[in-house]
Structure formats: structure tokens, C-alpha cells
VOGU-644609 format. One record per atom (N, C-alpha, C, CB): atom name; x, y, z negated; residue in one letter; residue number from 1. Coordinates in Angstrom, 2 decimals. Glycine has a CB too. Layout:
N
CA,X,Y,Z,a,NUM
...
// end
This chain:
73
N,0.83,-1.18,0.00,x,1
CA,0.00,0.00,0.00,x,1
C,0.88,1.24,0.00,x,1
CB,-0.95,0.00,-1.21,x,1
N,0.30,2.24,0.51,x,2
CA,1.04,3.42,0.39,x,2
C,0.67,3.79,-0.87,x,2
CB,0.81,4.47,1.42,x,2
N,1.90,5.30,-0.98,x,3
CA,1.94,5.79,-2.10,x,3
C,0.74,6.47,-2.25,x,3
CB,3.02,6.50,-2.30,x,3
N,-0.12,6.83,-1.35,x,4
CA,-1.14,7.69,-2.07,x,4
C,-2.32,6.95,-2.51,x,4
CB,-1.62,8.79,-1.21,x,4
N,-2.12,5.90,-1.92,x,5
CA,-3.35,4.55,-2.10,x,5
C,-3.27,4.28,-3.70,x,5
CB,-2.85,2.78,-1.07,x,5
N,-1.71,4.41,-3.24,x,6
CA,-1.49,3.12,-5.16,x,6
C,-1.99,4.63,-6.38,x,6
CB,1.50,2.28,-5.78,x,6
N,-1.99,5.94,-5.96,x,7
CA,-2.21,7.14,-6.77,x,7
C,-3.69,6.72,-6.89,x,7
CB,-1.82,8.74,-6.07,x,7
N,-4.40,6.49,-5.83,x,8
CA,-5.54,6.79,-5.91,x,8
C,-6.42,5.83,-6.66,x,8
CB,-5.90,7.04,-4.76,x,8
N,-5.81,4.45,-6.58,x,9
CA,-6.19,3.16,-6.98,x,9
C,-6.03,3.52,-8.79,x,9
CB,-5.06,1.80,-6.19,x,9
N,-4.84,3.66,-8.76,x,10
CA,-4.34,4.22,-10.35,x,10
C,-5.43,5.21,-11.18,x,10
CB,-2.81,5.26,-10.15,x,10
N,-6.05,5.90,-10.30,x,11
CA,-6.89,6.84,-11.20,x,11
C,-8.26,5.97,-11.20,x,11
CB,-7.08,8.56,-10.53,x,11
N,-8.95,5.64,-10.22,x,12
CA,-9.71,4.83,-10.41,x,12
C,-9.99,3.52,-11.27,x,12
CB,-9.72,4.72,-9.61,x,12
N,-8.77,2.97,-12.00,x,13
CA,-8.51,1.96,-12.89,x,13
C,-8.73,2.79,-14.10,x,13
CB,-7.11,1.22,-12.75,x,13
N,-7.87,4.07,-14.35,x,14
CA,-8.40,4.89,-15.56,x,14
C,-9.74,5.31,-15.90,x,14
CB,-7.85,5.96,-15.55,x,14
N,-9.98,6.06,-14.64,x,15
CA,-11.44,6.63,-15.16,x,15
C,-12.29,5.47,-15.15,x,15
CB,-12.17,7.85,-14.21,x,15
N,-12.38,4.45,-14.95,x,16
CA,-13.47,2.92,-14.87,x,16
C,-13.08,2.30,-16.36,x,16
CB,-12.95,1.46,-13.27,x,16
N,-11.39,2.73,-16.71,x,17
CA,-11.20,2.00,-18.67,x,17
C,-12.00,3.11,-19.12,x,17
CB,-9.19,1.95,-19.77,x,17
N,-11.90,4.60,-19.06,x,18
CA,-12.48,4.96,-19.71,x,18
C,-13.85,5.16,-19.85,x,18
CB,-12.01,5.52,-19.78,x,18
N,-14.56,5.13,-18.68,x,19
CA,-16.18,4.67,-18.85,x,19
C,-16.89,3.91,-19.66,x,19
CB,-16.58,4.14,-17.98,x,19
N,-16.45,2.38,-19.29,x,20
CA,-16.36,1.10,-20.05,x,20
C,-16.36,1.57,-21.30,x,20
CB,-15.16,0.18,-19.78,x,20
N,-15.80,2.61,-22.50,x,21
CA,-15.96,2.60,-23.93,x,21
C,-16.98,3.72,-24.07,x,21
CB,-14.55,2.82,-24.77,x,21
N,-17.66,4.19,-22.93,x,22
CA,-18.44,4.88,-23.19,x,22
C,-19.91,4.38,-24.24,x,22
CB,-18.59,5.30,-21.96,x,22
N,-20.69,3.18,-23.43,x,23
CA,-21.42,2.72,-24.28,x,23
C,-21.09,2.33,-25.71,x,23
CB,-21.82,1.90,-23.74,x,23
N,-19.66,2.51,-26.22,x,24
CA,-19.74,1.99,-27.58,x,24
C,-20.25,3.57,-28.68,x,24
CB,-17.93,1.19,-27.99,x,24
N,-21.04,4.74,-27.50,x,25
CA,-21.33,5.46,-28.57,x,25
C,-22.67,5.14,-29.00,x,25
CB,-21.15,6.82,-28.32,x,25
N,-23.07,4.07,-28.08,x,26
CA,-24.35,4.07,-28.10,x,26
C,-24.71,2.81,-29.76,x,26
CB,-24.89,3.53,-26.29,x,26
N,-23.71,2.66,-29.53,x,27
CA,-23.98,1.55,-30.64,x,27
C,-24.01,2.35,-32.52,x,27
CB,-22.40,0.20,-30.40,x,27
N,-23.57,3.57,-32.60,x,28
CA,-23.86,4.87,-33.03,x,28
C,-25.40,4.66,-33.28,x,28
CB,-23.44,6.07,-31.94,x,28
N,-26.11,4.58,-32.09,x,29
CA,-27.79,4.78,-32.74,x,29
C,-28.74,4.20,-32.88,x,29
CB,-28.47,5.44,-32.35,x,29
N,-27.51,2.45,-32.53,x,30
CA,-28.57,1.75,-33.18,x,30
C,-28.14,1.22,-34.43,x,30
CB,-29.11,0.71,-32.36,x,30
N,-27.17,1.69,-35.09,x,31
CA,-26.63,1.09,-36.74,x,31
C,-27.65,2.27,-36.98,x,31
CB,-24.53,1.17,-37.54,x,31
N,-27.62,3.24,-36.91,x,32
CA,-28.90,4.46,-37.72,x,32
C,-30.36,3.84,-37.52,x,32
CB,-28.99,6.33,-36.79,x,32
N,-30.32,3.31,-36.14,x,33
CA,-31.65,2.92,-36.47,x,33
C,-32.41,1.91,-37.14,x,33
CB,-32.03,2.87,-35.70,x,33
N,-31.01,0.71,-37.18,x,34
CA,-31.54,-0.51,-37.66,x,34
C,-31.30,0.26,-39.19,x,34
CB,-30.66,-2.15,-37.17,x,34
N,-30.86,1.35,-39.68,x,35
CA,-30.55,1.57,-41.37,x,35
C,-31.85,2.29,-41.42,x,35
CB,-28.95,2.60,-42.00,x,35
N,-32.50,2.76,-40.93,x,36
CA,-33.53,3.59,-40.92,x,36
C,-34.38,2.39,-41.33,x,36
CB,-33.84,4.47,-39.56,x,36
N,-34.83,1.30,-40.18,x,37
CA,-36.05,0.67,-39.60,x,37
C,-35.90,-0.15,-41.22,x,37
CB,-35.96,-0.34,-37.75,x,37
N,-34.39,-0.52,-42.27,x,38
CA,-34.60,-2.13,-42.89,x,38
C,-34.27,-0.68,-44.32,x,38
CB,-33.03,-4.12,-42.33,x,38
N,-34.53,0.52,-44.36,x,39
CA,-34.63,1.32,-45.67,x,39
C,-33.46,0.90,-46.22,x,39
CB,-35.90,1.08,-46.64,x,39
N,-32.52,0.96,-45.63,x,40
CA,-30.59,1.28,-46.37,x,40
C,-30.32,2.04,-46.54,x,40
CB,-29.34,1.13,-45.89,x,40
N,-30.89,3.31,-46.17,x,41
CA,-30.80,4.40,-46.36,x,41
C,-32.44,5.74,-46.14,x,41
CB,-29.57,4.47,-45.48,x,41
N,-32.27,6.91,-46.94,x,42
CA,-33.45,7.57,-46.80,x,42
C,-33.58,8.37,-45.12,x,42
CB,-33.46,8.66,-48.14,x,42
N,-34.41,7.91,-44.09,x,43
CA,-34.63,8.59,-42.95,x,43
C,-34.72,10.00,-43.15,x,43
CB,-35.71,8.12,-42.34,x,43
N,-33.64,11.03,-42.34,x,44
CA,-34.70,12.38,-42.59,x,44
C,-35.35,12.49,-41.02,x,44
CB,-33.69,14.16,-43.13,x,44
N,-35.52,13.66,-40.32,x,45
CA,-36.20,14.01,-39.04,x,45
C,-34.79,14.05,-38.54,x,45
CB,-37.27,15.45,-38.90,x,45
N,-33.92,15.11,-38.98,x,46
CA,-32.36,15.08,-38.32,x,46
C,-32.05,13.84,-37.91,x,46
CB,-31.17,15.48,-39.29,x,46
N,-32.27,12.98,-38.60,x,47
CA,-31.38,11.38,-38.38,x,47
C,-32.44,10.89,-37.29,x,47
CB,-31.26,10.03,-40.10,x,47
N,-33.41,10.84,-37.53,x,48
CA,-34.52,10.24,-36.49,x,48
C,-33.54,10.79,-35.30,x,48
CB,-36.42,10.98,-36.55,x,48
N,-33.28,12.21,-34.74,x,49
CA,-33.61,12.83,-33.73,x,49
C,-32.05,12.35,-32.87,x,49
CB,-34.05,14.52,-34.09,x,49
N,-31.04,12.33,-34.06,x,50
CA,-29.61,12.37,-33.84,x,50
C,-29.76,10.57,-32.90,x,50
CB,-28.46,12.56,-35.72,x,50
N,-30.72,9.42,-33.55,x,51
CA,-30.63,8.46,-32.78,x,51
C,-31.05,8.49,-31.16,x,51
CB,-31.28,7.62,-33.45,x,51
N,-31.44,9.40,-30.63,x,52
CA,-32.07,9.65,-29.59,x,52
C,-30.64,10.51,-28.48,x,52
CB,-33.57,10.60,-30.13,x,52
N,-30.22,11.43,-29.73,x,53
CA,-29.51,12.02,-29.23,x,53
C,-27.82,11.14,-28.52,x,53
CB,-29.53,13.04,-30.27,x,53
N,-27.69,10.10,-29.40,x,54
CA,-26.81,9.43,-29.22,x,54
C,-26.90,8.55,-27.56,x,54
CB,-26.81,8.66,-30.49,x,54
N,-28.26,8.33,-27.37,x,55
CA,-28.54,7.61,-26.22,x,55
C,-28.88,8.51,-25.13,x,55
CB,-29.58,6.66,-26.43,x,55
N,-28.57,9.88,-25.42,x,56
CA,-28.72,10.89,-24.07,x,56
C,-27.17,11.53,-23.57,x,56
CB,-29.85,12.38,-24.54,x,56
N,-26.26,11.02,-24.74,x,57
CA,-25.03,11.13,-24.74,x,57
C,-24.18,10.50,-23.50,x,57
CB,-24.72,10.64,-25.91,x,57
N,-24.64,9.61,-23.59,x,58
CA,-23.80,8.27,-22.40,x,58
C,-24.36,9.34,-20.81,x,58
CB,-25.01,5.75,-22.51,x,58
N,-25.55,9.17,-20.80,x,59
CA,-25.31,9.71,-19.34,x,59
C,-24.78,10.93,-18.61,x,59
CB,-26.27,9.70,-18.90,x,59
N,-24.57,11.97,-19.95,x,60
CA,-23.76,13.12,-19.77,x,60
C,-22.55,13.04,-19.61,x,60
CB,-23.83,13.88,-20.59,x,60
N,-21.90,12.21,-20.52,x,61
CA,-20.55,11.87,-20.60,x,61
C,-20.16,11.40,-19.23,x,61
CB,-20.29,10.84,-21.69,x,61
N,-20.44,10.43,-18.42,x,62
CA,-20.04,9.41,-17.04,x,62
C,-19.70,10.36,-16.04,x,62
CB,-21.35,8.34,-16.38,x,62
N,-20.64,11.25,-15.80,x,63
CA,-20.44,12.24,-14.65,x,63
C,-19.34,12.59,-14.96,x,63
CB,-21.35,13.40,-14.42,x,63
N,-19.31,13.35,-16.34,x,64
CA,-17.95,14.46,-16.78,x,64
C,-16.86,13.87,-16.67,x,64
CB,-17.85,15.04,-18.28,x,64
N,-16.63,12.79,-17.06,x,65
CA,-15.70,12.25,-16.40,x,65
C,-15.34,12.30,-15.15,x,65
CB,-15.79,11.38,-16.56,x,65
N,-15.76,11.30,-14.28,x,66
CA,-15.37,11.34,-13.18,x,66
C,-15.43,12.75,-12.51,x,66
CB,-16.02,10.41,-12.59,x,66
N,-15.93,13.49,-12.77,x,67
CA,-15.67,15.02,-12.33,x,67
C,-13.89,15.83,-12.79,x,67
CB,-17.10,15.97,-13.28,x,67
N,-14.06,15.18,-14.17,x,68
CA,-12.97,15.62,-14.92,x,68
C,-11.21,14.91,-13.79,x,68
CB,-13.32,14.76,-16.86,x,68
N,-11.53,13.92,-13.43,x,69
CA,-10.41,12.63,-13.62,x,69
C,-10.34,12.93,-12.02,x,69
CB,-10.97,10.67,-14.34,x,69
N,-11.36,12.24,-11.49,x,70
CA,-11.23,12.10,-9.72,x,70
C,-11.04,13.39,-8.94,x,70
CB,-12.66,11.46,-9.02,x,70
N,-9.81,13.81,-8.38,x,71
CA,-9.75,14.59,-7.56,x,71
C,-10.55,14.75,-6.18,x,71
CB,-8.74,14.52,-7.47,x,71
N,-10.98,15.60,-5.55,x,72
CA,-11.45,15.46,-3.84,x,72
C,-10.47,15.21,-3.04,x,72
CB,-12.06,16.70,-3.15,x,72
N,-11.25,14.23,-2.55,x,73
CA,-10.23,13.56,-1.36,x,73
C,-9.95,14.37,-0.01,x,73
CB,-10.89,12.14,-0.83,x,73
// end
């Protein structure tokens, strides 16, 4: 491969590791929720809202990335 291939291949291996740990924020709202749903802790409205918020997180994040990382070709 040429050198700009193997550049380009190279960033694409990064920004795809770093995607991949994106969903582990999601796992963030469901320990709140399963602590909420089994009373481990006292629910307020904040906490309700923050679980929601955690799962609107992921799809903001993916773009920004690859916006951030991938140059125009």
C-alpha cells in the first residue's frame, strides 16, 4: 500500500477503537436505572432525567468524532 493509504487506513482503525468505547457510557444509565427501579438508592427528578440524558449522549458523541479525527479527502 502506499503511504497515504497506510495514513488513511491508520486513522480509520483509531477513530473505529475509539467509537467502540463509546457505548460503555451508556452503561452509566442503566446502573442508575436498575438503582432507581430495585430502591438502592433515593430517585430524585435530576437522576430520572440524567438516565435519559446518558442515552442521548452516544449519538452526539459518534459524529464528533469522526468530524474531529477524519480529515477530507
Amino acid at each position: 500500500m502506499s503511504g497515504n493509504t497506510m495514513r488513511i487506513h491508520s486513522t480509520l482503525e483509531k477513530v473505529l477503537s475509539i467509537q467502540s468505547f463509546i457505548p460503555a457510557f451508556f452503561a452509566f444509565g442503566v446502573i442508575d436505572y436498575f438503582s432507581c427501579q430495585l430502591n438502592l438508592v433515593v430517585c430524585s427528578p435530576v437522576q430520572e432525567h440524567l438516565i435519559m440524558q446518558t442515552a442521548s449522549f452516544i449519538p452526539l458523541c459518534s459524529p464528533a468524532i469522526t468530524l474531529f479525527y477524519v480529515q477530507p479527502y
